[in-house]
Structures are given as structure tokens and as C-alpha cells.
N, CA, C and O atoms as a GROMACS GRO file, in nm:
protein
  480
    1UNK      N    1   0.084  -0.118   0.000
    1UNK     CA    2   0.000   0.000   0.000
    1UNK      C    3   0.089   0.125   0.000
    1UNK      O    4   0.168   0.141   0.093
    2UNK      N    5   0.081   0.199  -0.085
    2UNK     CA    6   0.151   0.330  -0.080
    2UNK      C    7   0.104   0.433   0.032
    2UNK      O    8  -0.010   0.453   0.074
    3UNK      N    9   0.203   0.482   0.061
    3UNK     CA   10   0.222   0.571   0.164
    3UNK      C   11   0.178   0.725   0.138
    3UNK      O   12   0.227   0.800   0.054
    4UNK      N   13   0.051   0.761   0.247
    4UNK     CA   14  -0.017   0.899   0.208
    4UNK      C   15   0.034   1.024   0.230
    4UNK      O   16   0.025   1.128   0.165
    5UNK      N   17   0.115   0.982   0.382
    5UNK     CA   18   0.177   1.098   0.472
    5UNK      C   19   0.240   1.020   0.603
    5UNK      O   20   0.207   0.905   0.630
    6UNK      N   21   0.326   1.089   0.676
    6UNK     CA   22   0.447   1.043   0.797
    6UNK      C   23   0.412   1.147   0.878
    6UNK      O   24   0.404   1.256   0.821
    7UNK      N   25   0.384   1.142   1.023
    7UNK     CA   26   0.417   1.276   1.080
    7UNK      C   27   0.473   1.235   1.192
    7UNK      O   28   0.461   1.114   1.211
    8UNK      N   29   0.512   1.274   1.246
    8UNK     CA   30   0.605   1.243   1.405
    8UNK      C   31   0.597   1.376   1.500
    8UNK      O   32   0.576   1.487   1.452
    9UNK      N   33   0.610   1.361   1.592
    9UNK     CA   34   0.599   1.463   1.673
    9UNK      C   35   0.668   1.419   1.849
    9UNK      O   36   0.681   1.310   1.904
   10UNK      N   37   0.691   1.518   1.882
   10UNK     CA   38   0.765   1.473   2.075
   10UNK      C   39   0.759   1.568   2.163
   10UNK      O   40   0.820   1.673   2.141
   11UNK      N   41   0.698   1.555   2.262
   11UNK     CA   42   0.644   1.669   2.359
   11UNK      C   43   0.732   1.639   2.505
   11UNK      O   44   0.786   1.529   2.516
   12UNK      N   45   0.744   1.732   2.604
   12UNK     CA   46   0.802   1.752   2.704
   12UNK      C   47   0.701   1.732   2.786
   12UNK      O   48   0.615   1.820   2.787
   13UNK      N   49   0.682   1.603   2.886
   13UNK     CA   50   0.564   1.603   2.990
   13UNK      C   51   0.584   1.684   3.058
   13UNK      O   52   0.467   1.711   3.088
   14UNK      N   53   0.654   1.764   3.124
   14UNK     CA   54   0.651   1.899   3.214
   14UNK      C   55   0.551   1.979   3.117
   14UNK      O   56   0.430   1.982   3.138
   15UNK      N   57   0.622   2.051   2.994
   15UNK     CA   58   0.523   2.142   2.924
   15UNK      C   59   0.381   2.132   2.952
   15UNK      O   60   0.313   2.224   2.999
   16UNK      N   61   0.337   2.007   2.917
   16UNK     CA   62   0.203   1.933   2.926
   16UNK      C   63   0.122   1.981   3.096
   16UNK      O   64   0.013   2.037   3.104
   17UNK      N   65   0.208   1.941   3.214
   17UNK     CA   66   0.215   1.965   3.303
   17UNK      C   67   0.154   2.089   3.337
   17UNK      O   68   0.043   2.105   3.389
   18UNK      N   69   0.252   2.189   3.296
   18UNK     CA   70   0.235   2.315   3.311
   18UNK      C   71   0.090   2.377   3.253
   18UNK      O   72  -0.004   2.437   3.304
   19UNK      N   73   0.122   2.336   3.135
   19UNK     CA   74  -0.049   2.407   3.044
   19UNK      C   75  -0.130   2.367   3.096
   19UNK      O   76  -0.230   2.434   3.120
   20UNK      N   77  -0.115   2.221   3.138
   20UNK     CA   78  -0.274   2.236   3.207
   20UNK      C   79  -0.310   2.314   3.346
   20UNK      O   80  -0.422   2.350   3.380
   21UNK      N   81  -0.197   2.330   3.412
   21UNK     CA   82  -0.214   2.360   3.544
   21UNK      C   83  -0.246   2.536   3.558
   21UNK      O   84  -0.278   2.610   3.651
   22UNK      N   85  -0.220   2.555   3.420
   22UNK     CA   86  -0.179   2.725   3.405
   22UNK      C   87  -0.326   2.758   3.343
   22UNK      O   88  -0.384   2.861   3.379
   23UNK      N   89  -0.396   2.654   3.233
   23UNK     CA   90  -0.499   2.662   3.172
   23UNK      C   91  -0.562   2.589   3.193
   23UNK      O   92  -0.535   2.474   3.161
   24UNK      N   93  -0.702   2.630   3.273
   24UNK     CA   94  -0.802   2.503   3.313
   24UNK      C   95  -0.856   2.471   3.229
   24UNK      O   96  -0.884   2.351   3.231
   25UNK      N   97  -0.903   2.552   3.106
   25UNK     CA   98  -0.973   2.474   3.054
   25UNK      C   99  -0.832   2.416   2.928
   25UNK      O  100  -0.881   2.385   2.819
   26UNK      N  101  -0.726   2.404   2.932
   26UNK     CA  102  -0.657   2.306   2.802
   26UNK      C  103  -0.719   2.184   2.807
   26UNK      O  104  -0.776   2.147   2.704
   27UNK      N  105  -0.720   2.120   2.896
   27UNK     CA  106  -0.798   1.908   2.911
   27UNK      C  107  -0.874   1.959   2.830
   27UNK      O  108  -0.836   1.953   2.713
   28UNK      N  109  -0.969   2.007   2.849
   28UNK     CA  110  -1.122   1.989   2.795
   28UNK      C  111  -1.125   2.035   2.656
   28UNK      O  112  -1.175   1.961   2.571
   29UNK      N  113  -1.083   2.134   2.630
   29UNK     CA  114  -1.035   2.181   2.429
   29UNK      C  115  -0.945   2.045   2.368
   29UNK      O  116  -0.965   2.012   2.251
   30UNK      N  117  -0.887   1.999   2.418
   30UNK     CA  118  -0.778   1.922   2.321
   30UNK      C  119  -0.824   1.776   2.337
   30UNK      O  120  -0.829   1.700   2.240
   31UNK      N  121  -0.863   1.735   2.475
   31UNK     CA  122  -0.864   1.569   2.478
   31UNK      C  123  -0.984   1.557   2.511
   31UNK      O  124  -1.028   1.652   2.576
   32UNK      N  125  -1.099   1.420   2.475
   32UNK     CA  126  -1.233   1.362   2.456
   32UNK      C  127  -1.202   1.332   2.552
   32UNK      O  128  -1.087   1.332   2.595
   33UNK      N  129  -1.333   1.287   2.622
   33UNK     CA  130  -1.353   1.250   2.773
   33UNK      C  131  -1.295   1.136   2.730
   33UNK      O  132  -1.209   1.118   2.816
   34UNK      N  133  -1.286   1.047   2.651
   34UNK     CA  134  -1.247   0.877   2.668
   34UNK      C  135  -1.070   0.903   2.725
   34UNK      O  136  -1.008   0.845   2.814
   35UNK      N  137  -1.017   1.039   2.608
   35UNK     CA  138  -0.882   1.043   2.664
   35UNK      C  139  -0.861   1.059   2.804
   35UNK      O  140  -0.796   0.992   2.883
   36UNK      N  141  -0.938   1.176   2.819
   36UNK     CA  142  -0.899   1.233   2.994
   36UNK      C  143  -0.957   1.132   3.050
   36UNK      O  144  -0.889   1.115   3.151
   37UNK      N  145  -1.076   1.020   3.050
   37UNK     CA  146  -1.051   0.898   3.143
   37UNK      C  147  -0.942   0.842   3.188
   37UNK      O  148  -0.893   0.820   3.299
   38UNK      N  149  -0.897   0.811   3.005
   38UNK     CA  150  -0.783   0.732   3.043
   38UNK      C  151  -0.677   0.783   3.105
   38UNK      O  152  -0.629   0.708   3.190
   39UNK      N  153  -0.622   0.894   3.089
   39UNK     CA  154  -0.504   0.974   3.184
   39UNK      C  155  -0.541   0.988   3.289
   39UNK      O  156  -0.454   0.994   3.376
   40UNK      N  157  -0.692   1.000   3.335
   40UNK     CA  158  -0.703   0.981   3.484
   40UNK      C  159  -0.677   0.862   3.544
   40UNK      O  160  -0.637   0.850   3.660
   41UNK      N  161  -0.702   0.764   3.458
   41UNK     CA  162  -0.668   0.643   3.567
   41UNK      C  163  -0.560   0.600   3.595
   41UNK      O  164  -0.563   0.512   3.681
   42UNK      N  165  -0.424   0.636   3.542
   42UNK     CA  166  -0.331   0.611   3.534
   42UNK      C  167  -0.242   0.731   3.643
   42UNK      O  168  -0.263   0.847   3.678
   43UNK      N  169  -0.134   0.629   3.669
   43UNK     CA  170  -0.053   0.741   3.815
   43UNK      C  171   0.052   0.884   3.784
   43UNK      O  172   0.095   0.969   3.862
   44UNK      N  173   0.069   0.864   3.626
   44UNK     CA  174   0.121   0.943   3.544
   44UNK      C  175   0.036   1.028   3.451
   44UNK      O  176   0.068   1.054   3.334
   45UNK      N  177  -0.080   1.070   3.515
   45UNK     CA  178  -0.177   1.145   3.453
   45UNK      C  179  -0.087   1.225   3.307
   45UNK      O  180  -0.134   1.215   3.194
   46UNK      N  181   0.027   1.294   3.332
   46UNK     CA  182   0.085   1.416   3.264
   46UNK      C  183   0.164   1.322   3.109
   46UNK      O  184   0.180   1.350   2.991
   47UNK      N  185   0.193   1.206   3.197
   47UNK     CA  186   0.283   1.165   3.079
   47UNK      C  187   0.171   1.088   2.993
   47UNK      O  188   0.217   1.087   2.879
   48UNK      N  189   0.046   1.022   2.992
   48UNK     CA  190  -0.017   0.995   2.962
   48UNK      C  191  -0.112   1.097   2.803
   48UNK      O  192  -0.139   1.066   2.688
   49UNK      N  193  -0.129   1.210   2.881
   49UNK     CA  194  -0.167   1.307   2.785
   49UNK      C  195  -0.081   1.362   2.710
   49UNK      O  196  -0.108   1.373   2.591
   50UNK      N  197   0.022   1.402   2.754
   50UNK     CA  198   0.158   1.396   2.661
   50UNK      C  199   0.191   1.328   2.526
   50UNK      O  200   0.229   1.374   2.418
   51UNK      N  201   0.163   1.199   2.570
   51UNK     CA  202   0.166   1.120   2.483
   51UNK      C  203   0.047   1.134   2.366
   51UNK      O  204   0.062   1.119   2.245
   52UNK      N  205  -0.053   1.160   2.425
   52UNK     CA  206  -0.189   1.165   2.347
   52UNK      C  207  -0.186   1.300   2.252
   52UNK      O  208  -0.216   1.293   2.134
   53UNK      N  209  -0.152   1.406   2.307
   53UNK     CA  210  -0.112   1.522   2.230
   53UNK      C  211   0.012   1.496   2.146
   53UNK      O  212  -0.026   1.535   2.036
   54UNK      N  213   0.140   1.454   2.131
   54UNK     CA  214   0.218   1.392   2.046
   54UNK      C  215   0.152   1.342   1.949
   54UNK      O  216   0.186   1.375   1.836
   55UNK      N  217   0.026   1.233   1.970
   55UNK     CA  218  -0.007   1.146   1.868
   55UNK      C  219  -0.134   1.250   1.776
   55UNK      O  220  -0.177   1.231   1.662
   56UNK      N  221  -0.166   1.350   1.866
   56UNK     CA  222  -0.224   1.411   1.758
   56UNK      C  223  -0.161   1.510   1.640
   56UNK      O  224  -0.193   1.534   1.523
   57UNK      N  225  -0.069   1.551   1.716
   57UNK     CA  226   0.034   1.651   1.652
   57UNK      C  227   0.083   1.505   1.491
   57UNK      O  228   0.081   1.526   1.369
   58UNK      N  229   0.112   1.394   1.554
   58UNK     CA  230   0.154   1.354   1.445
   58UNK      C  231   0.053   1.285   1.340
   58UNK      O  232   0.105   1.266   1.230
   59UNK      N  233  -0.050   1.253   1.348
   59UNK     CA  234  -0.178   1.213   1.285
   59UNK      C  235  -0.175   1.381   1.209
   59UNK      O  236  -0.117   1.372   1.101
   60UNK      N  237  -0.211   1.494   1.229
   60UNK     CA  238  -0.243   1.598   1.165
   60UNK      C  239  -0.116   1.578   1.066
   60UNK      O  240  -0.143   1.545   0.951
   61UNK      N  241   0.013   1.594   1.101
   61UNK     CA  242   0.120   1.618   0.984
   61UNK      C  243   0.123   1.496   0.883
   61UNK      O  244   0.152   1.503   0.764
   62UNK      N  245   0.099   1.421   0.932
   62UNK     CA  246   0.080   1.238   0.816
   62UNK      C  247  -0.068   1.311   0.742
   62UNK      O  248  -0.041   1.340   0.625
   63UNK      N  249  -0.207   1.344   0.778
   63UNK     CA  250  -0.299   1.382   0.728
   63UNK      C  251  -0.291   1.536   0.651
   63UNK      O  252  -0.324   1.570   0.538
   64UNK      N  253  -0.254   1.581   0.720
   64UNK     CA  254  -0.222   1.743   0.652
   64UNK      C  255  -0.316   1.824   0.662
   64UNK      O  256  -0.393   1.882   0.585
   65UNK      N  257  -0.285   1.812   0.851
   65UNK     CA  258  -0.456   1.896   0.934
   65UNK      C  259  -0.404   2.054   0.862
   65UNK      O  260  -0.324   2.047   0.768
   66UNK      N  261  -0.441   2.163   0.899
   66UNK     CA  262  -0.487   2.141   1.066
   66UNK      C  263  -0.649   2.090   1.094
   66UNK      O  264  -0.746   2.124   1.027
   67UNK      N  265  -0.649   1.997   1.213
   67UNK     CA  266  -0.777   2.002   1.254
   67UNK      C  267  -0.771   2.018   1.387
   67UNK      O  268  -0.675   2.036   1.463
   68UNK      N  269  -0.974   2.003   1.418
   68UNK     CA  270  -0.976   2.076   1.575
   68UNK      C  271  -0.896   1.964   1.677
   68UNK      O  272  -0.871   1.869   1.603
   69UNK      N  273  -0.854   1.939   1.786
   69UNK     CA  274  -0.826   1.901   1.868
   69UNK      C  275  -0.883   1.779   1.852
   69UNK      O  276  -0.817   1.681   1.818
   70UNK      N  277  -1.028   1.774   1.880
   70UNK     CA  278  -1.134   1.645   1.971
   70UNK      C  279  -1.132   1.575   1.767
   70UNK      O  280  -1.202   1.481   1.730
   71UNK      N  281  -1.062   1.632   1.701
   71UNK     CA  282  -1.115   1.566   1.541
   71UNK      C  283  -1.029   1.447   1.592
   71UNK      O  284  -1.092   1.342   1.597
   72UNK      N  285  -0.865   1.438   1.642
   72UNK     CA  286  -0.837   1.337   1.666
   72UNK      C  287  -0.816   1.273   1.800
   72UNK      O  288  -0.734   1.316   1.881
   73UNK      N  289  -0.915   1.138   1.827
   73UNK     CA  290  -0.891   1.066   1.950
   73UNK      C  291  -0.806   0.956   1.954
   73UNK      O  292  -0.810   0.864   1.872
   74UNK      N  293  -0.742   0.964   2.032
   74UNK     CA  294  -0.623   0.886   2.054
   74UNK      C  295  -0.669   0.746   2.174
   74UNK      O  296  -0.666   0.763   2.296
   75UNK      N  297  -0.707   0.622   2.111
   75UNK     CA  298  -0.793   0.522   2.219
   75UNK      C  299  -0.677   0.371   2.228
   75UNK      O  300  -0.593   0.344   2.142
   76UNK      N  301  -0.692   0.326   2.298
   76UNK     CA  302  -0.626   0.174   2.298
   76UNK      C  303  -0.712   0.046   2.265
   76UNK      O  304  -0.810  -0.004   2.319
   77UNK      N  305  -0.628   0.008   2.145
   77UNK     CA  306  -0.736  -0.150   2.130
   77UNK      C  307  -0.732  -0.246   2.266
   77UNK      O  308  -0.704  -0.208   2.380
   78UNK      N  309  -0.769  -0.386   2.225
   78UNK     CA  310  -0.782  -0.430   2.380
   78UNK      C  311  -0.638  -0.541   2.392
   78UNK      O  312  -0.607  -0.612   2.488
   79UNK      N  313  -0.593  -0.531   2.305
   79UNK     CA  314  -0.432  -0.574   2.343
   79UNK      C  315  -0.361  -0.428   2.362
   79UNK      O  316  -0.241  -0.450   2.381
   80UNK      N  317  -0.385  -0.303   2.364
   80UNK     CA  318  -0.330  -0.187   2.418
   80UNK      C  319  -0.237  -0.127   2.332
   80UNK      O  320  -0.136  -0.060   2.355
   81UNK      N  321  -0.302  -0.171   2.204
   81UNK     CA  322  -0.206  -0.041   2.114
   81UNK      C  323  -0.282   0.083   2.056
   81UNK      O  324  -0.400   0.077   2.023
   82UNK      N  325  -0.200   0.205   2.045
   82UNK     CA  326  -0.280   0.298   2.033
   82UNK      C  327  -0.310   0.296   1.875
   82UNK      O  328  -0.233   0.260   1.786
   83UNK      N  329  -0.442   0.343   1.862
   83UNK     CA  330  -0.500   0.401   1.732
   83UNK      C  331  -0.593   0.518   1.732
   83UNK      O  332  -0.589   0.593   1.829
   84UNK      N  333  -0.661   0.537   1.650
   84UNK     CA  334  -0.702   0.693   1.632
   84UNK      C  335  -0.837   0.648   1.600
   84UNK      O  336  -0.868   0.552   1.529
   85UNK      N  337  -0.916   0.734   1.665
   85UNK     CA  338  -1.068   0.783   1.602
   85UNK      C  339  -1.044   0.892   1.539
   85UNK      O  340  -0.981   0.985   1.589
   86UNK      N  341  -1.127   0.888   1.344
   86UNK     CA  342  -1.125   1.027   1.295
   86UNK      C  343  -1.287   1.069   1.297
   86UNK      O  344  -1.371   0.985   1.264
   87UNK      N  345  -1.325   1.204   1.336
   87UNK     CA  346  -1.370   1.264   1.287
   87UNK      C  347  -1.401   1.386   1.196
   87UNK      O  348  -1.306   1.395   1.118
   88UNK      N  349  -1.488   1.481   1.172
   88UNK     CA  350  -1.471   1.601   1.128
   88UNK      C  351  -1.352   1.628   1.003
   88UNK      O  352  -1.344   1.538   0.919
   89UNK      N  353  -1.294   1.701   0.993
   89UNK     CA  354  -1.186   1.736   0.888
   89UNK      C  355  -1.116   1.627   0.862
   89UNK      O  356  -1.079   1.584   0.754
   90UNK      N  357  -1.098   1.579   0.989
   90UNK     CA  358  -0.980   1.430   0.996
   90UNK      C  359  -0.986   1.343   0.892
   90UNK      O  360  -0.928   1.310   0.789
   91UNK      N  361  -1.125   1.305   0.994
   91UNK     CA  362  -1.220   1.164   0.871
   91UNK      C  363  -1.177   1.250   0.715
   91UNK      O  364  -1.063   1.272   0.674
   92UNK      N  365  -1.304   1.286   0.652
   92UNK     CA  366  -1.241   1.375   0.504
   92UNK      C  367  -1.118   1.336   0.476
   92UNK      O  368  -1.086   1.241   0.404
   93UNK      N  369  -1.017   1.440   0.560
   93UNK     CA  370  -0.892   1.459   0.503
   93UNK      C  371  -0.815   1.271   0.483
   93UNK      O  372  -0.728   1.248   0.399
   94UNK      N  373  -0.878   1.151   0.586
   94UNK     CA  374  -0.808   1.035   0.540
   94UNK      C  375  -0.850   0.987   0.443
   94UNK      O  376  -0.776   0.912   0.380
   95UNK      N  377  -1.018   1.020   0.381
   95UNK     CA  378  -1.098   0.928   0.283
   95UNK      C  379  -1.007   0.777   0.298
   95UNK      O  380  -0.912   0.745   0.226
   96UNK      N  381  -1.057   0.702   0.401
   96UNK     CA  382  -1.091   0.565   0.401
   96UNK      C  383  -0.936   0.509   0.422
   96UNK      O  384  -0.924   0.389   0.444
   97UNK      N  385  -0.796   0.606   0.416
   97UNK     CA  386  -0.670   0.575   0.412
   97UNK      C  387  -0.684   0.488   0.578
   97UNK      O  388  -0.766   0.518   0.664
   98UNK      N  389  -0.609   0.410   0.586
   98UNK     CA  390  -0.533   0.288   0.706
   98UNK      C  391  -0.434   0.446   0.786
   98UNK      O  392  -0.341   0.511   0.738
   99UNK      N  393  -0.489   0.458   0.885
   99UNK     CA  394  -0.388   0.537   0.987
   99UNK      C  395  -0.309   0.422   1.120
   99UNK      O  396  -0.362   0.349   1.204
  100UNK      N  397  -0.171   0.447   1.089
  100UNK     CA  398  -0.078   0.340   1.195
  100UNK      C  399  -0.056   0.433   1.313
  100UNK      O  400  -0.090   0.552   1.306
  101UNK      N  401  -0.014   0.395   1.394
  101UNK     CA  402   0.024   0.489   1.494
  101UNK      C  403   0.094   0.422   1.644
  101UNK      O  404   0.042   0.337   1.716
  102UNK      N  405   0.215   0.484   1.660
  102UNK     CA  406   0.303   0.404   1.770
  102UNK      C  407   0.348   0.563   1.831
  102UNK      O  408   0.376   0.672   1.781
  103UNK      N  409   0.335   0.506   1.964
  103UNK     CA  410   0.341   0.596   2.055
  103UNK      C  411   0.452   0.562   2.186
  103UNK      O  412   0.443   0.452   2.240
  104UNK      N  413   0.544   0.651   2.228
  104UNK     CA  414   0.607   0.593   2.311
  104UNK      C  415   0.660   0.702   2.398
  104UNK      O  416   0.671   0.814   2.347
  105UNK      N  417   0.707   0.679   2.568
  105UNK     CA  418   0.710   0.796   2.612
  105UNK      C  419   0.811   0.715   2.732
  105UNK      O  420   0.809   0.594   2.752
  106UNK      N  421   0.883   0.796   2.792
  106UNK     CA  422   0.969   0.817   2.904
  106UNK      C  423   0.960   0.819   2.998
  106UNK      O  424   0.869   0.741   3.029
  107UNK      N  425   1.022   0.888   3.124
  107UNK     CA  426   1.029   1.008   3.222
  107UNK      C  427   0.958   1.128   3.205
  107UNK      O  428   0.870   1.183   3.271
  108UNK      N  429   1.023   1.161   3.091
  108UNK     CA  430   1.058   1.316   3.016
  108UNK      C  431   0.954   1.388   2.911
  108UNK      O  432   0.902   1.498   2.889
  109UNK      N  433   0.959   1.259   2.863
  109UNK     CA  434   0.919   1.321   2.678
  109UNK      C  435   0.837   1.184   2.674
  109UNK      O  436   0.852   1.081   2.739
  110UNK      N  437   0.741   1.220   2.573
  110UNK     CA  438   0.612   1.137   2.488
  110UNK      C  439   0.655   1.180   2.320
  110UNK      O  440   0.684   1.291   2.276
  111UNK      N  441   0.648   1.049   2.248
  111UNK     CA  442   0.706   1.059   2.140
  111UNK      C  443   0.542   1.024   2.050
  111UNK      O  444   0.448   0.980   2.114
  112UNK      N  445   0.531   1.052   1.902
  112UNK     CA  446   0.438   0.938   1.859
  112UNK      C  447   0.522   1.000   1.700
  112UNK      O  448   0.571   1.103   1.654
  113UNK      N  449   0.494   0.851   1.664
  113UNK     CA  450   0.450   0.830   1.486
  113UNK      C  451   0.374   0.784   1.404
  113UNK      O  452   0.360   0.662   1.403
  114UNK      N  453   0.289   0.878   1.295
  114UNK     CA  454   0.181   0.797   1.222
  114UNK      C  455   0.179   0.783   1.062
  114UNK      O  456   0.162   0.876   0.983
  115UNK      N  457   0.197   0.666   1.036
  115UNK     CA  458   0.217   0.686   0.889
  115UNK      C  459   0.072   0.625   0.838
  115UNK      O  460   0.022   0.524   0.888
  116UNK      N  461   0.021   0.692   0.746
  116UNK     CA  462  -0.076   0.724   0.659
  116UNK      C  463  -0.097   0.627   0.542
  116UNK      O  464  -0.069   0.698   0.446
  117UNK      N  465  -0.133   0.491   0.489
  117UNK     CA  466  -0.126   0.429   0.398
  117UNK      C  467  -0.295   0.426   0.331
  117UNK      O  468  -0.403   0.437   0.390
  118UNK      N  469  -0.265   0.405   0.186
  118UNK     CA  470  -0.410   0.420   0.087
  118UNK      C  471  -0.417   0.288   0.023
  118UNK      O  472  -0.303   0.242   0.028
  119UNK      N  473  -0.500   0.202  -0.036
  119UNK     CA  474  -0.503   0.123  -0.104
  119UNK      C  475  -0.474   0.144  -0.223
  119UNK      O  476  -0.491   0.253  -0.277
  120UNK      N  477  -0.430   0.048  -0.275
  120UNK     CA  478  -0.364   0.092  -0.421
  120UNK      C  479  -0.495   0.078  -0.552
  120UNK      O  480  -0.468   0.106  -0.669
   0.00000   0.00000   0.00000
């Protein structure tokens, strides 16, 4: 399958940290309640969303957003790998393309990459 778009992206969980603590409402503009569940349940709330904002940053550059925030959700299948819900611009902008997506994070930093494939 040929390849649509690549995007990668890597965020600083402090940054993450900070914005939210500085901006109450950032959670609620950028991540779907399914996300902020999931970073709530977890003991690393910061690195969690980190990660989730990475993976949107890189879904938009593989797609060739910009889109709104909540267009991409970042969810875990039930063996726990991440993939994407599209909506809005998103959806459109993939028309029906296979979105991959690997996500990985630290201490420090939350990394993600998504490459974009179409049927031939």
C-alpha cells in the first residue's frame, strides 16, 4: 500500500504539566472524555496526555490537518495499542486511508508516529 503521509511529533511532559495547570480549561479543548478517562486512571496522569497530544500533533502532519483538537482521539485497542478515532476534517482529510500509529514515552518526553497508507 503506498504511503499517504508520515508525521512524528515529541512533547516535554513537564510542558504538558504546566499548560494544564496554568490553563483550566486546556484538558477539555484538546482531549475527549475517553482520553482524559484514560489519563485519569493512570498514576502518570501528565505523561499519559503527553503522549496523546504527540499522537495528535503527528496524525495531523501524516494527514495534513490542521484540525480541531477532539477531530483526533487517541484510544487503545484491547491488546493496548494505540489508534485513532477520525472525525470532522480528519475523517475527510483520510478518505478511508489505514492510519498506523506508535506511541512511546519516558520520564521526560512522549514521542508518537503515524504513517498514513491508501489502497492501491
Amino acid at each position: 500500500m503506498p504511503i499517504l503521509g508520515v508525521g512524528t511529533d515529541i512533547v516535554e511532559t513537564e510542558r504538558i504539566r504546566e499548560v494544564c495547570e496554568r490553563d483550566g480549561g486546556f484538558i477539555e479543548r484538546v482531549f475527549t472524555p475517553t482520553e482524559r478517562n484514560y489519563a485519569d486512571s493512570k498514576p502518570s496522569k501528565y505523561l499519559h496526555l503527553a503522549a496523546r497530544f504527540a499522537a495528535k500533533e503527528a496524525v495531523a502532519k501524516a494527514l495534513g490537518g490542521p484540525f480541531g483538537w477532539k477531530e483526533v482521539e487517541v484510544v487503545n485497542n484491547a491488546d493496548g495499542k494505540p489508534m485513532v478515532n477520525l472525525s470532522g476534517r480528519a475523517i475527510e482529510a483520510a478518505a478511508g486511508a489505514t492510519v498506523h500509529l506508535s506511541v512511546s514515552h519516558t520520564k521526560h518526553y512522549a514521542s508518537a508516529v503515524a504513517v498514513v497508507e491508501v489502497e492501491e
